[in-house]
N, C-alpha and C positions, 0 to 999 in steps of 0.2 A: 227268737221272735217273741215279741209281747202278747202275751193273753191277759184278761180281763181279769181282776179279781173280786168276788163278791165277799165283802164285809161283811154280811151276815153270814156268813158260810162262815168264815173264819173264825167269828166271834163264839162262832157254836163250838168250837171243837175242844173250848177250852173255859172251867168256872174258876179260876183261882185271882183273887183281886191283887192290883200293883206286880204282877209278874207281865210284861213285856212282850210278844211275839212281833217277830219278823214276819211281814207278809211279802214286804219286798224291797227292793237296795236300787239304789239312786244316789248316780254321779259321789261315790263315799261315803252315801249315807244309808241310813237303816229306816224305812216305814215299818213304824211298830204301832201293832193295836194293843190297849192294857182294859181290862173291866177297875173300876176304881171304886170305892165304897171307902165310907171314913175321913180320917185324915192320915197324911202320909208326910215322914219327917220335913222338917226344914232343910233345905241344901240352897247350893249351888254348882255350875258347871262354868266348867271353863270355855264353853262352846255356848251360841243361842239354844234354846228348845222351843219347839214347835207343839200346842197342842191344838188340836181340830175335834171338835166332842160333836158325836154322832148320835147321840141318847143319853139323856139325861140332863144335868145341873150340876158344873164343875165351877168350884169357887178356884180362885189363886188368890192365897194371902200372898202380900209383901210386908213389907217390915210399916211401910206409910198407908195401906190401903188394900181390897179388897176388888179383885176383876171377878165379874162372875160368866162365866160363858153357858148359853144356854145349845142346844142342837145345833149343828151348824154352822155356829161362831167360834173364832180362835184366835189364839192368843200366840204370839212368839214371845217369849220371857230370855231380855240379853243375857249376854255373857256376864258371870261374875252375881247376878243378881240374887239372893235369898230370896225363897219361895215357899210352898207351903200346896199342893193340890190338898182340896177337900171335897169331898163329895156327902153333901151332908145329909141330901135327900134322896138316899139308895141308889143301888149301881147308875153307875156312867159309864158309856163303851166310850174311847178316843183313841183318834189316831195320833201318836205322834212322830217328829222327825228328827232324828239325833245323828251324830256321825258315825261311822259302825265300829262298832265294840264301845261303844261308850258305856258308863255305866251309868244307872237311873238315880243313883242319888247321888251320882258329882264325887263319888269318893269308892273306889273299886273296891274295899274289905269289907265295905256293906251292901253292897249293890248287888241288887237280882239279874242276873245274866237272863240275856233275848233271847229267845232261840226261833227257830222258825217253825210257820204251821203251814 
């Protein structure tokens, strides 16, 4: 049976930036919240990624331009595509939506494994 999850609940249980938690799995995929601060490598994925930012100001560099998402707003970044999150002006909570077990920078011998909270 579904229960409800509160993202600020979630959000609390955990301070370390670009590390990933599962809150929850859908139809093969993974709902993961990450706190973000910084910038974070360049990659890409062989799968779209979803990010949906619930606090803060997240930029996405691409190789031709810059999306900037504020609260709220989100972005899905295609397959294949180089990227870039930056969070330039202190944490950003986001949710994103990857396939499960994927790994966050598109290349598993450096990617920070999800876990769940």
């Amino acid at each position: 049976m579904g229960r409800k999850i509160i993202l600020a609940d979630k959000f609390a249980t955990f301070d370390e930036c670009w590390a990933p938690r599962i809150v929850a799995r859908y139809e093969g995929h993974e709902v993961r919240i990450a706190k973000l601060e910084g910038a974070f490598d360049w990659h890409s994925h062989d799968h779209d990624e979803l990010f949906l930012v619930t606090k803060g100001r997240l930029e996405i560099e691409f190789a031709d331009r810059t999306e900037t998402l504020e609260a709220g707003e989100m972005l899905v970044v295609p397959a294949g595509i180089e990227h870039r999150p930056v969070a330039r002006q202190g944490l950003v909570e986001a949710v994103l939506l990857d396939p499960a077990e994927s790994p966050n920078t598109g290349n598993k011998e450096t990617a920070t494994i999800a876990v769940e909270v």
